[in-house]
GUBABA-162134 format. One record per atom (N, C-alpha, C, CB): residue in one letter; x, y, z. Coordinates in pm, whole numbers, plus 50000, padded with zeros to 5 digits. Each point is the difference from the previous one (the first is absolute). Glycine has a CB too. Example, Ala and Ser with C-alpha at 12.3 -4.5 7.8 and 13.67 -1.06 7.14 Angstrom:
A513194943150780A499115011950000A500905012050000A498114988350125S501545022249803S500825011950006S499235010950073S501184993749785
//
This chain:
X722392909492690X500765012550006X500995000549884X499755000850251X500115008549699X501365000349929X501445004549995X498364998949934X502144993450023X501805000650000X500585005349879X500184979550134X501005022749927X501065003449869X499744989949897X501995009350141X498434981049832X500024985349963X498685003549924X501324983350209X497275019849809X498555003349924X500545010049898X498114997450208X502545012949797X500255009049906X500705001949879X499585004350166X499684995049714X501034998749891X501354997749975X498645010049980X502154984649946X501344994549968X501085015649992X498764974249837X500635030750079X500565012049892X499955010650145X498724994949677X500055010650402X499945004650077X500994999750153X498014998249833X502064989150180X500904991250106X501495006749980X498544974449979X501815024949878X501544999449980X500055015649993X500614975149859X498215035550118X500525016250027X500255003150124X498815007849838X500484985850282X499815001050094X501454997050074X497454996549944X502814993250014X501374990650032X501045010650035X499574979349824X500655027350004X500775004749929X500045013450108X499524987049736X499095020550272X500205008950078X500515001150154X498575002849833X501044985550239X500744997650118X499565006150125X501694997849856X497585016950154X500205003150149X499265012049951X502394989150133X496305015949941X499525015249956X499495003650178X498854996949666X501475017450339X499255003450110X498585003150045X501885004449979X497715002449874X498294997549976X499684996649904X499435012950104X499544975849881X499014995349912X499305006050042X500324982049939X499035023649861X498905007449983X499234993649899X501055019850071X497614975549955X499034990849906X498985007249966X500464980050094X499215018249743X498995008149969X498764988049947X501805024049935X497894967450165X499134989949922X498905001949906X500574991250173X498925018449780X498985004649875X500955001349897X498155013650120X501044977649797X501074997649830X499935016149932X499024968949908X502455035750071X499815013349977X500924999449864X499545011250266X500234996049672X500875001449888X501255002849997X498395004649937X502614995949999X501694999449976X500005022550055X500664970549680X498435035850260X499935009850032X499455011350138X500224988649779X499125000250266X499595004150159X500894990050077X497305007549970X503494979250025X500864995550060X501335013249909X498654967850072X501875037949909X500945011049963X499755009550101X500064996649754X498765012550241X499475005750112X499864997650087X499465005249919X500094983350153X500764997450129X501364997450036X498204993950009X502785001449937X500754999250008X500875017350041X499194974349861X500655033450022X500425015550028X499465000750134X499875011849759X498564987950275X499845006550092X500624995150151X498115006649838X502344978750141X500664993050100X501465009650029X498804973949914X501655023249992X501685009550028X500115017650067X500704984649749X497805016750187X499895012650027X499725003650138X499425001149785X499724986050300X499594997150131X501604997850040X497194988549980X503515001049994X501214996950088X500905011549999X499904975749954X500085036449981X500935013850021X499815002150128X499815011849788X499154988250248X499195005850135X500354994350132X498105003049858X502764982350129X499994993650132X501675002250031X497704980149966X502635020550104X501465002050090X501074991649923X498835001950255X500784988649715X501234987949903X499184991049916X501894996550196X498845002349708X499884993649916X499254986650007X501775013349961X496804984049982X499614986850015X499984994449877X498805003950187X502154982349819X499844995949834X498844992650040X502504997549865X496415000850007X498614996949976X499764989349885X499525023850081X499334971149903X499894988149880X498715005249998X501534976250029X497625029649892X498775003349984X499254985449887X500815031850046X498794963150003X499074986649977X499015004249927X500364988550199X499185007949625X498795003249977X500114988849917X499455025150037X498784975449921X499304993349881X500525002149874X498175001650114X501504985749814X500295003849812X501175001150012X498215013649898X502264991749960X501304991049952X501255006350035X498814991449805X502315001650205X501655002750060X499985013649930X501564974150010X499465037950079X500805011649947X500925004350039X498655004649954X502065002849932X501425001250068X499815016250097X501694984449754X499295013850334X499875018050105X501724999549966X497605000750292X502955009349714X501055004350016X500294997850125X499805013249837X501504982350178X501114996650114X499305008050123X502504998349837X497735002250280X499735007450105X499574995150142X499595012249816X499625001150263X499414989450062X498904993450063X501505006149984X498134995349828X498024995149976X500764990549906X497585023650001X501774964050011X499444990449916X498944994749946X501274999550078X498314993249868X498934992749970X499614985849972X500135018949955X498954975850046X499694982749979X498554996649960X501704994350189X498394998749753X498435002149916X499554984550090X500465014749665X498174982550416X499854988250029X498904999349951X501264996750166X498424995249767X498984997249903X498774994050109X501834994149761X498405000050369X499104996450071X498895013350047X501844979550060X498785033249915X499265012450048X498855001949921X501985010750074X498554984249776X499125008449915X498554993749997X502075007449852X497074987350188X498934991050038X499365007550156X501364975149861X499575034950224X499324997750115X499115014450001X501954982450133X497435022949919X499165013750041X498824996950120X500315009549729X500264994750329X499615007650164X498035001649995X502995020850017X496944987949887X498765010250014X499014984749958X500955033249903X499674956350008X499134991449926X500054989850108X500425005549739X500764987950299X499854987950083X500905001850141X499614984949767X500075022550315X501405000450086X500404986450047X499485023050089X500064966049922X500364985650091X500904999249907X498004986350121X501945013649734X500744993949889X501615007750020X497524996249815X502275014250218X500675008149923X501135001850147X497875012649776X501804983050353X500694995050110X500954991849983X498365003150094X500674985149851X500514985249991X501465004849853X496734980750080X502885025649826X501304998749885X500675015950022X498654981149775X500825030550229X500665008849990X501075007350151X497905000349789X501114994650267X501335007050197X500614983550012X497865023350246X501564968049765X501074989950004X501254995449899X498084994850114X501805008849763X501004998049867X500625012450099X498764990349691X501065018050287X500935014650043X500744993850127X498165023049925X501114979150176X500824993750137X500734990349948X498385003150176X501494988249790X501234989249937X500805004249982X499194989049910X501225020649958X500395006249950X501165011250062X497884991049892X501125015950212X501265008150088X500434990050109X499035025749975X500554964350099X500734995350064X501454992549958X497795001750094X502044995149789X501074994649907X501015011049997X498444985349852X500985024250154X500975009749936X500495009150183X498425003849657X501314991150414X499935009250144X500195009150033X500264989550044X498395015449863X499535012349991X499725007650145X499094991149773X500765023850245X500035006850142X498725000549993X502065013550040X497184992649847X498655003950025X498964998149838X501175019450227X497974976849760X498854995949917X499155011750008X500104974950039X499905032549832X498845009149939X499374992049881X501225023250060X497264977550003X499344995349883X498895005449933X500794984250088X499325020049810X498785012149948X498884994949925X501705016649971X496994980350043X499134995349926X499405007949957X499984984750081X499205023749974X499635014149906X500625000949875X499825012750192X498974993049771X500215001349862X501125011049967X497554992449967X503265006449889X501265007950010X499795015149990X501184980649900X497755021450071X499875015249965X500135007350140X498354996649781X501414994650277X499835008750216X501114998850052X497774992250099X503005001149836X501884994150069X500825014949955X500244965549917X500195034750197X500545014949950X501554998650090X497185017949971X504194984549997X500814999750109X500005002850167X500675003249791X498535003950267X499555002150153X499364991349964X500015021150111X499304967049859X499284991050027X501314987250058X497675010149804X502974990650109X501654990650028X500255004450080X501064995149838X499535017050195X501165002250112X499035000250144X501985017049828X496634985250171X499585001950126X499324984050040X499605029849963X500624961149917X500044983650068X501274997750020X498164989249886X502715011850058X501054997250041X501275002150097X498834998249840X500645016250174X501025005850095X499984995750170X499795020049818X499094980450245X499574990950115X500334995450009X498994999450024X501504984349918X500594986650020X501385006349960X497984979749945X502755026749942X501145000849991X500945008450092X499104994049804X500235013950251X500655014150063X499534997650193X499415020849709X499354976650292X499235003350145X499534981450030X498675033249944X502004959249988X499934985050077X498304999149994X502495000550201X496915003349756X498744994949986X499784987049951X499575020549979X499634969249999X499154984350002X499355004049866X499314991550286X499465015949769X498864998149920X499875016049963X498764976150120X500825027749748X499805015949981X498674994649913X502815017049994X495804989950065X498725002249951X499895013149908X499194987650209X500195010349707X499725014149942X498915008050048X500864991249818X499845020250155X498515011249999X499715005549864X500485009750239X498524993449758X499524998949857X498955016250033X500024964949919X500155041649954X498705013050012X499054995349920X501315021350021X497584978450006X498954994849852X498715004550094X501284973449838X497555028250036X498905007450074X499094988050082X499925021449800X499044983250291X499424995450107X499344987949981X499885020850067X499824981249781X499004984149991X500914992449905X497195008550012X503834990149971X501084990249980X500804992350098X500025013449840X500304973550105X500674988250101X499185001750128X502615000449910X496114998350095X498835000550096X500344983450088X497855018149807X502204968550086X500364990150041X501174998150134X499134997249752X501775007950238X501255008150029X499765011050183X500425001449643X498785007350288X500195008550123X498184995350061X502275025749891X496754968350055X499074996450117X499934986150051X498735017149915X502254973650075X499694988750041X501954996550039X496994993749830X503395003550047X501614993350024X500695010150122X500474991249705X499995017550268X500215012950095X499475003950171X499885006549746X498884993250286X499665000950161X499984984450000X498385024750061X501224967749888X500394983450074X501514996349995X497684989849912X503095015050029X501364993750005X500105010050128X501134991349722X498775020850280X500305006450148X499284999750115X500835012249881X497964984650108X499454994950156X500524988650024X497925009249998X502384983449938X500624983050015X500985000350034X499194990349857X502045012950085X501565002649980X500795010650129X499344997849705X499835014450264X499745009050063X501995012749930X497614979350268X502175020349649X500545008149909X499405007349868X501484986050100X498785027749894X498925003749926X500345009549806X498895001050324X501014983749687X500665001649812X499095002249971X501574986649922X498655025649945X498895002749945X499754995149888X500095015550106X500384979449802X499724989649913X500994987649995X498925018549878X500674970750234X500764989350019X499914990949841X499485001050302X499344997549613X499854996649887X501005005249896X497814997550082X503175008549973X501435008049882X499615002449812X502124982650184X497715011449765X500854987449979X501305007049980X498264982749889X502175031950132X501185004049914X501075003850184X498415014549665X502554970550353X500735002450159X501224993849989X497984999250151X502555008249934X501684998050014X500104988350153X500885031749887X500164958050065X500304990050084X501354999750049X498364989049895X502285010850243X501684994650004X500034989649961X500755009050163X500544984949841X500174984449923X499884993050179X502225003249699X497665000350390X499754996050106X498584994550043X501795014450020X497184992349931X498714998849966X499874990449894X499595021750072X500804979149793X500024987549914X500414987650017X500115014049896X500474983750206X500814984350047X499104998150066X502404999650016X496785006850065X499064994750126X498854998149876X500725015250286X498264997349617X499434991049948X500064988249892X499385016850094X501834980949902X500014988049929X500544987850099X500365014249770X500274991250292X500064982250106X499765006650114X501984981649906X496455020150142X500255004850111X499264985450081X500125031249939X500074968450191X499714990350082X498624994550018X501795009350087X497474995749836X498494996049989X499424998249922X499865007150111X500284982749828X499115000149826X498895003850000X500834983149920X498645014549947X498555004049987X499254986449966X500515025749913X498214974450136X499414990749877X499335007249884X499544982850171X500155032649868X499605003749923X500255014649915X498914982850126X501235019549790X500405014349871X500235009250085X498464997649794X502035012750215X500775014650016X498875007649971X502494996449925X497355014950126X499365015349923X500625008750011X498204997650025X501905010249874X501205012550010X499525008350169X500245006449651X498494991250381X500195004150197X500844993250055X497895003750054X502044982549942X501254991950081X501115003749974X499054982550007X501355021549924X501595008450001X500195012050115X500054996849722X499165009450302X500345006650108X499764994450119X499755016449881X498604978650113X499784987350154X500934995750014X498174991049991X502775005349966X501364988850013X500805009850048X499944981749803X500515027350170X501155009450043X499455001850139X500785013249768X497934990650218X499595006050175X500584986850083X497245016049961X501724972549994X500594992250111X500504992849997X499085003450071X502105001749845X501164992750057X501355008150035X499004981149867X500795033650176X500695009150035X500655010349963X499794986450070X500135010549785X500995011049862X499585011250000X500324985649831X500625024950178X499395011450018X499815007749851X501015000150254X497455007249760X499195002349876X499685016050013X498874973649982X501485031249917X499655014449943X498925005549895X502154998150050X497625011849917X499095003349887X500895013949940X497314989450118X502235010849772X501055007149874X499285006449893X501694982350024X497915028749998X499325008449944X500725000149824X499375013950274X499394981249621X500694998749864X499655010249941X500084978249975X498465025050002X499645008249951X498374993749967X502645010449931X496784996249960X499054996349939X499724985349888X500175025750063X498894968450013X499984989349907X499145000749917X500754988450128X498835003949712X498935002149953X499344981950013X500895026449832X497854972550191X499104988350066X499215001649881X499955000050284X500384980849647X498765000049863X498605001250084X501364980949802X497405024650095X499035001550097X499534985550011X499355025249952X499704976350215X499784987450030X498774994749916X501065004350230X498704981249758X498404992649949X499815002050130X499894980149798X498755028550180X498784999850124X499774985550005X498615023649961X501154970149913X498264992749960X501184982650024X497705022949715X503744981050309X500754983350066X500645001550072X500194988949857X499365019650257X500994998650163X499724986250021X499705024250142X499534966049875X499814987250061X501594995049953X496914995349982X503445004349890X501304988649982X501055009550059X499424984449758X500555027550265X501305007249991X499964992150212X499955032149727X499094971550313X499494998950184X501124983250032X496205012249998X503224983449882X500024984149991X501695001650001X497404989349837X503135015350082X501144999749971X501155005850150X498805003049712X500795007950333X500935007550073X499454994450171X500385024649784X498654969050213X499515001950155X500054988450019X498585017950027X501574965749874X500054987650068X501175000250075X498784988249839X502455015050084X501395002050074X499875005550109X501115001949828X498425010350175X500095013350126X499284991350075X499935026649905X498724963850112X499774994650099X500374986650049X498675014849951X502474979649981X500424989150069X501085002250067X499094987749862X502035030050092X500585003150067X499755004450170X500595001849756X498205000750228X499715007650136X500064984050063X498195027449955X500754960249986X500464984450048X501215001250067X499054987949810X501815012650125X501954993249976X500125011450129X501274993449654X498535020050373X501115008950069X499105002850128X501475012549776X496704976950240X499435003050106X500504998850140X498584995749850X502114998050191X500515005150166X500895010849990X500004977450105X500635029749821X500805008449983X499095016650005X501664978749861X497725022350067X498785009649994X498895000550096X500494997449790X499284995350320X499594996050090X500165008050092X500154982449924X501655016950080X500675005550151X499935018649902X502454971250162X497145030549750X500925015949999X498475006450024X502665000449786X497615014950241X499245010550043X500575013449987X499124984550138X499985022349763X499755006649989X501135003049852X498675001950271X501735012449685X501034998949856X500985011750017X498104990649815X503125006150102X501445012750025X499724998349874X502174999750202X498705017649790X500425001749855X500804990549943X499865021050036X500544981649854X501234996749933X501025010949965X498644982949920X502245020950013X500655010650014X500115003049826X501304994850271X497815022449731X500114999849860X500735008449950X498234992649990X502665001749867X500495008849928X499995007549861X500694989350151X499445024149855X499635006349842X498595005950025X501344980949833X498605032450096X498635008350016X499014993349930X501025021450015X497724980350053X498764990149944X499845012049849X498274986350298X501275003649601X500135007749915X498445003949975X502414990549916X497375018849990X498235003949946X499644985049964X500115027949862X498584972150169X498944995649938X499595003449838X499505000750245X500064991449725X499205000749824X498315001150047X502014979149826X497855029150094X498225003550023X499144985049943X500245032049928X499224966450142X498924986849976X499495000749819X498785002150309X501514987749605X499644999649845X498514994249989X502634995549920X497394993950090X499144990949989X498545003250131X502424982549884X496735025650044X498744999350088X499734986150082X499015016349822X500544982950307X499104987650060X498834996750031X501405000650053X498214990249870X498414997750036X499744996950085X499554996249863X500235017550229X499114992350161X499164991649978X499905017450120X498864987949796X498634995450047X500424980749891X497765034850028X503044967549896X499774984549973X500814995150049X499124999449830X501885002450307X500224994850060X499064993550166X501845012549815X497644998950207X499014999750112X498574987849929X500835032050105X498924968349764X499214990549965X500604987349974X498745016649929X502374978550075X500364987349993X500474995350116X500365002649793X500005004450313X499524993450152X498715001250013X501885005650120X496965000849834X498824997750067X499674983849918X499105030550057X501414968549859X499284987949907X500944988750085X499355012149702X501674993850342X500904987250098X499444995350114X501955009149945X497755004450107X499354995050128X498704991249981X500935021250107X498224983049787X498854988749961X500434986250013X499085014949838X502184984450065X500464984949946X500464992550062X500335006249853X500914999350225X500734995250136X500254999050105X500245001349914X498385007450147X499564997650129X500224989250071X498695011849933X500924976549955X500364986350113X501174998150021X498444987949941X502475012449923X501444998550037X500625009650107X500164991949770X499875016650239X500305015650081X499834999850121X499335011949846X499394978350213X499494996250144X500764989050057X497745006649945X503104985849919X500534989550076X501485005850062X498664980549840X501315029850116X501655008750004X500175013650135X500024997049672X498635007550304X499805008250081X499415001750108X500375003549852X499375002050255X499235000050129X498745004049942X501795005850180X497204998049913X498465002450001X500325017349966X498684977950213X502245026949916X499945016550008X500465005749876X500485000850243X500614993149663X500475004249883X498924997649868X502414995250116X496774995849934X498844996049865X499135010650026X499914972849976X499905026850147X498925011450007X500515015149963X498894985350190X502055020449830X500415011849982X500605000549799X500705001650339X499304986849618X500174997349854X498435002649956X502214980750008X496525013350054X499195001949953X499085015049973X500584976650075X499715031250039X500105012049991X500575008749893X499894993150195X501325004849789X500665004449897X499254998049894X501914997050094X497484990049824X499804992649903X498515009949975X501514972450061X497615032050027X499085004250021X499375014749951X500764983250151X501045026449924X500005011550025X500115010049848X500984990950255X498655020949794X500405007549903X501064997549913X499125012050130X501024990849726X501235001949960X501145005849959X498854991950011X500075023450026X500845016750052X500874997750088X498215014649990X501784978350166X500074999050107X501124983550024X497295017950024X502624981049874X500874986750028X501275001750087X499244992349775X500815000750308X501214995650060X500824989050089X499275017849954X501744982850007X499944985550093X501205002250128X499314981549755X500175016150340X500885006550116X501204991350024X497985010350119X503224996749909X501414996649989X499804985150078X501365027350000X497934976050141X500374983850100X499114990449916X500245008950290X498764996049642X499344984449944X500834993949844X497155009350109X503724998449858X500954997849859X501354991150067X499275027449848X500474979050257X501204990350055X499764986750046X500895019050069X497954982150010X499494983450059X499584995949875X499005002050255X500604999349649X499814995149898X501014988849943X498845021149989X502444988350005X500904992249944X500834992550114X500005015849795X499974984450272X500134990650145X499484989450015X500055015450095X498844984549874X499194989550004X499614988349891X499445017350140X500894988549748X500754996249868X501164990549998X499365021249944X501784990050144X501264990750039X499734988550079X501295018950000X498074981250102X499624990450064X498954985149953X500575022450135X498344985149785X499774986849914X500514995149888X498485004250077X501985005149880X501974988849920X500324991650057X501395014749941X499524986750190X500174989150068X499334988750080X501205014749968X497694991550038X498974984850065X499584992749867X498615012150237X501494995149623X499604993749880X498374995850035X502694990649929X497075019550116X498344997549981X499074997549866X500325014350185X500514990549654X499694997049922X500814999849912X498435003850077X501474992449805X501615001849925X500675012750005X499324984849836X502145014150147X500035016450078X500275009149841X501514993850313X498615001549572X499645002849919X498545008549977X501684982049984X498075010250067X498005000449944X500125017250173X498074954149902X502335041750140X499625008250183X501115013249928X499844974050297X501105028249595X500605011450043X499085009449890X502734990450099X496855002049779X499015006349885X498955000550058X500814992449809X498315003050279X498845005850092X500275014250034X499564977850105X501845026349940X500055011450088X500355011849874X500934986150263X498895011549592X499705011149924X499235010250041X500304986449862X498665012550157X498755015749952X500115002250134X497834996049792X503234996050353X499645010350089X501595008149978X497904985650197X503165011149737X501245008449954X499155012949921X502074976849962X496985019349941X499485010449915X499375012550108X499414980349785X500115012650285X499005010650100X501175003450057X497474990750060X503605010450006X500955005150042X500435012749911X500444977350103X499695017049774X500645009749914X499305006949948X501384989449965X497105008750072X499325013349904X499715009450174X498184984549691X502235007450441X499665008350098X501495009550015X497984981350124X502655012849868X501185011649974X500295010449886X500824983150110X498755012049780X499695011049895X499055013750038X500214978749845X498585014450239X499245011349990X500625012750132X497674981549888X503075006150195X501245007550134X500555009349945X500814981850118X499755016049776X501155008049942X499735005949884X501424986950093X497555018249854X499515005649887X500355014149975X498344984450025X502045024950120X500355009649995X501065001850056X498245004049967X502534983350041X501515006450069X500775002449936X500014991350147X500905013349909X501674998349917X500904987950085X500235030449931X500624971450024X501284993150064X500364995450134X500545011949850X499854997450219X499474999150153X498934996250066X501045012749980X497464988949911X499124996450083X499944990150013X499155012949978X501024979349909X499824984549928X500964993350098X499605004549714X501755002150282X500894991750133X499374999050132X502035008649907X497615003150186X499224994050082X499374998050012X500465002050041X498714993149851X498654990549992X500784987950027X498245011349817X502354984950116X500704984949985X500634993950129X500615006549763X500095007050305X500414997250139X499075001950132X502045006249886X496704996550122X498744994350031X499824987949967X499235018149985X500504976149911X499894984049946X501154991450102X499395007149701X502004999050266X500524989450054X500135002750153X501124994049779X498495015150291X500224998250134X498514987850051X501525030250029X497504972449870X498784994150034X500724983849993X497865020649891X502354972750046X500894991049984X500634993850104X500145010449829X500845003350226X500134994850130X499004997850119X501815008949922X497855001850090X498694997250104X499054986049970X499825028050014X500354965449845X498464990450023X501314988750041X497175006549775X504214995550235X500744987349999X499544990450093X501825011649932X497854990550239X499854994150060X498874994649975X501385009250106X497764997949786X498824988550004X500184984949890X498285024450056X502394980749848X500734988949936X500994995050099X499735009349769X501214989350323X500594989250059X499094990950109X502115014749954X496734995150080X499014992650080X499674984549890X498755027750140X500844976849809X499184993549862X500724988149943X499175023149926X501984982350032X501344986649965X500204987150119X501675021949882X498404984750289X500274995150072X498674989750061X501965019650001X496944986549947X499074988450081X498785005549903X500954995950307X498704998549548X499505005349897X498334991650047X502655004649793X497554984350278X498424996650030X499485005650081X500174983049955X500415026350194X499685009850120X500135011149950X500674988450175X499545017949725X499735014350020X499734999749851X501525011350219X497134999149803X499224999749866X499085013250058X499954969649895X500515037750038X499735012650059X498385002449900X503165010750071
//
């Protein structure tokens, strides 16, 4: 973990010097002297807006600058400039939210905004509506809401999203943030909180952790984000990357998720903003052909993971038209249920077991593309909230499954 004591010399003694801020604001993407300027304005311009005065330390990458007296500052930590979210999130856990948390706990700080998005989408209502929650309304945890079109942050809203809420049973809509506001009450617990890990963080466990361990959590309408487009042709490392964590968490918080049923809101604030029209065309059909070539290849692996009724209703699919493709909400869900579950029996490396479950993520996403080909906004939302109620409904068949995985094999 890291400490004060880990963080540069030169850095240490601004920090010192500065003494006491009410919000830390971190921009961990190395940004230039001229978009760290711009945030900065747009920070002050956010704190007009809140009832009193919050003096602030806005934390970025690259090199020291001076701000005029007030009550924005700045600190350059050179440990930031190395980290990015979109490329490595484990990495970027381990040096960029832990250097920061250090950082404001030193300084005993009220509340932690941290913006990873890229700077062009950071806009002042992006600040004041993370920040104001924890500063004003005692909020823990503030999630973002984000506007962006239907087949973006898919990772996000078809998998991270209804499993953190059938599990948890709170219903964040992008628990994956990365751009969220923390109290300094919340930062002491995750840094010494009573349960270590043996193993890495995922920007999901930041909220899993708030749920259960009682902090009360909001969502905060920012606005529009812009999402680099995704590699079709390397979901396996990205799967690899975001879902070993997410499934050892469900490990770490399983009797806890056990006892809950069914999901509450959270309480949201700020108007959902427009959507951006979809840029980047999607290749159904070469998505629908690289699960059929999966299902050829990994059948064996896939059987060791899955029941008989899910192979068979995969094989169908694999079979079927490709006008007609679809993949029905309860079998997307036992899918990844059953996934979670042979993670933890380690039926095969779970490496090797989470890159197996590529081309059936692909078939997901070219079955929701062709779902939503003619919607708008609304439709696409309750499409998604279909998905995740399905989620809930297959829960009990995943706790069957966890609880006595050699008797019930559906």
């Amino acid at each position: 973990m890291i400490e004060l004591a880990d963080i540069p010399a030169q850095t240490r003694e601004r920090i010192e010097q500065i003494g006491a801020a009410d919000l830390v604001l971190a921009i961990p993407r190395a940004a230039s002297a001229q978009d760290v300027e711009g945030i900065v304005a747009d920070t002050r311009e956010a704190l007009t807006k809140l009832y009193s005065l919050a003096q602030t330390l806005v934390i970025h990458s690259g090199e020291p600058m001076e701000t005029a007296p007030g009550a924005v500052r700045t600190v350059a930590l050179p440990m930031l400039s190395h980290a990015d979210i979109g490329a490595d999130p484990l990495k970027s856990i381990d040096d960029a939210y832990q250097a920061v948390f250090a950082v404001a706990k030193n300084l005993r700080a009220r509340a932690v905004v941290v913006l990873v998005s890229d700077v062009e989408s950071i806009t002042p209502q992006w600040i004041y509506a993370l920040a104001r929650p924890v500063l004003e309304l005692d909020f823990d945890l503030v999630t973002p809401g984000y506007a962006h079109a239907p087949m973006e942050g898919l990772l996000n809203s078809g998998i991270i999203a209804p499993l953190t809420r059938a599990l948890y049973g709170r219903r964040i809509r992008h628990p994956l943030g990365p751009d969220c506001g923390f109290s300094g009450r919340l930062i002491e617990r995750l840094l010494d909180g009573p349960n270590p890990r043996t193993h890495p963080r995922s920007i999901a466990s930041l909220a899993v952790d708030a749920i259960c361990d009682g902090f009360e959590i909001c969502e905060a309408n920012v606005g529009a984000r812009h999402y680099p487009p995704p590699d079709w042709s390397n979901q396996s490392s990205v799967l690899a990357r975001i879902l070993g964590p997410v499934f050892l968490e469900t490990e770490f918080h399983a009797a806890q998720w056990q006892r809950v049923r069914g999901s509450q809101p959270v309480p949201v604030f700020g108007e959902a903003g427009s959507s951006r029209a979809q840029t980047e065309p999607i290749d159904v059909r070469r998505m629908i052909d690289s699960f059929a070539l999966g299902y050829r290849n990994l059948e064996e692996i896939w059987s060791v993971i899955l029941p008989p009724g899910t192979l068979l209703e995969l094989s169908k699919l694999a079979k079927g038209s490709r006008e007609l493709f679809h993949m029905p909400d309860r079998t997307w869900a036992r899918i990844l249920y059953d996934f979670a579950l042979g993670h933890r029996l380690r039926l095969i490396n779970p490496d090797h077991l989470i890159r197996a479950m590529t081309p059936l993520y692909l078939a997901w996403v070219a079955s929701f593309a062709l779902d939503t080909a003619a919607a708008d906004a609304a439709m696409a939302a309750r499409r998604l909230e279909d998905l995740a109620l399905a989620f809930e409904a297959a829960k009990p068949y995943l706790v069957s499954r966890w609880r006595w995985p050699d008797r019930f094999n559906p």
